[in-house]
C-alpha positions in Angstrom: 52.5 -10.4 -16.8 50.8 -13.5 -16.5 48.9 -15.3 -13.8 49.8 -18.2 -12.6 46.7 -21.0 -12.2 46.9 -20.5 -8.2 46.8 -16.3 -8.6 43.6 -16.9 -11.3 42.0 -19.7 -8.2 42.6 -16.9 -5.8 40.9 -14.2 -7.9 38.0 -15.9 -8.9 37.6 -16.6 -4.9 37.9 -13.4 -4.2 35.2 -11.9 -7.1 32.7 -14.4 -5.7 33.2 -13.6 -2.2 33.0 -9.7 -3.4 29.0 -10.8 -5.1 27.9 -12.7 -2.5 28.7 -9.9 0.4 27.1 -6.8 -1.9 24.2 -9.6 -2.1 23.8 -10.6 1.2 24.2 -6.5 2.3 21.7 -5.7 -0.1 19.1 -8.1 1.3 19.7 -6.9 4.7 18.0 -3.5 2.9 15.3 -5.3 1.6 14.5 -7.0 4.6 14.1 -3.6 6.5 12.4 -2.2 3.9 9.6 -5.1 4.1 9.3 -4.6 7.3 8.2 -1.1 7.3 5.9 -1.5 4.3 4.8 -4.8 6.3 4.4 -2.1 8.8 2.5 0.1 6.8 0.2 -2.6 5.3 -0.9 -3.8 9.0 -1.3 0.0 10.2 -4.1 0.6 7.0 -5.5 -3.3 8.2 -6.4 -2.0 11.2 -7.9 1.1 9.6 -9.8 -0.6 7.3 -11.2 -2.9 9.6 -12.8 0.1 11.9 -13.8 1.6 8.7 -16.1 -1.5 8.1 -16.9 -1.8 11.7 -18.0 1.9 11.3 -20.1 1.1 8.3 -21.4 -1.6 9.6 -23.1 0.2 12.7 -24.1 3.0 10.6 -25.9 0.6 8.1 -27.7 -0.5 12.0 -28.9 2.7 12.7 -30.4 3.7 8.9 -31.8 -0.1 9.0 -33.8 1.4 12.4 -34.2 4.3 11.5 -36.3 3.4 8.3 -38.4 0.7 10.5 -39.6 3.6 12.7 -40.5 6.0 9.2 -42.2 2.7 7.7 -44.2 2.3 11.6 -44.9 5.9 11.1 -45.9 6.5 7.8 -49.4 4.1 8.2 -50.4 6.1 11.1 -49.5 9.3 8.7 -51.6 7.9 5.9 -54.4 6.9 8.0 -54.7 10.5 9.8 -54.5 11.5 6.3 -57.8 9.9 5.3 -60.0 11.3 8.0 -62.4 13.2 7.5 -61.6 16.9 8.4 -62.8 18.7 11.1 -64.9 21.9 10.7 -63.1 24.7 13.4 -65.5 25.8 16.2 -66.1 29.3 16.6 
């Protein structure tokens, strides 16, 4: 049987509208898939950025810290160069 030019027109219609639904449903996926790795990627933003912040104060505190060893050590050094004391008794 043979198809008439109308039947082949109606066909071809038909396949097209057929791709561009399965397309259109498939992006409907990706878009929802995006979101939650778009989800995913802003929750480890946030984690990263207190990581840093955490870093950042801890590089603060060892910054301090070796200020008060280097006040320290030239009071160590000096006490180290005196003279030492006989005991009494």
């Amino acid at each position: 049987m043979f198809l008439t030019k109308q039947q082949r027109v109606t066909a071809r219609t038909l396949g097209v509208a057929m791709v561009v639904s399965m397309g259109l449903a498939s992006c409907a996926t990706y878009k929802d898939e995006f979101a939650g790795i778009n989800s995913r990627l802003d929750q480890l933003d946030t984690r990263v950025q207190g990581a840093a912040q955490s870093a950042e104060s801890a590089n603060q505190s060892a910054q301090q810290a070796n200020q008060r060893l280097d006040q320290i050590e030239g009071r160590v050094q000096q006490l180290e160069r005196a003279p030492r004391r006989t005991p009494r008794g």
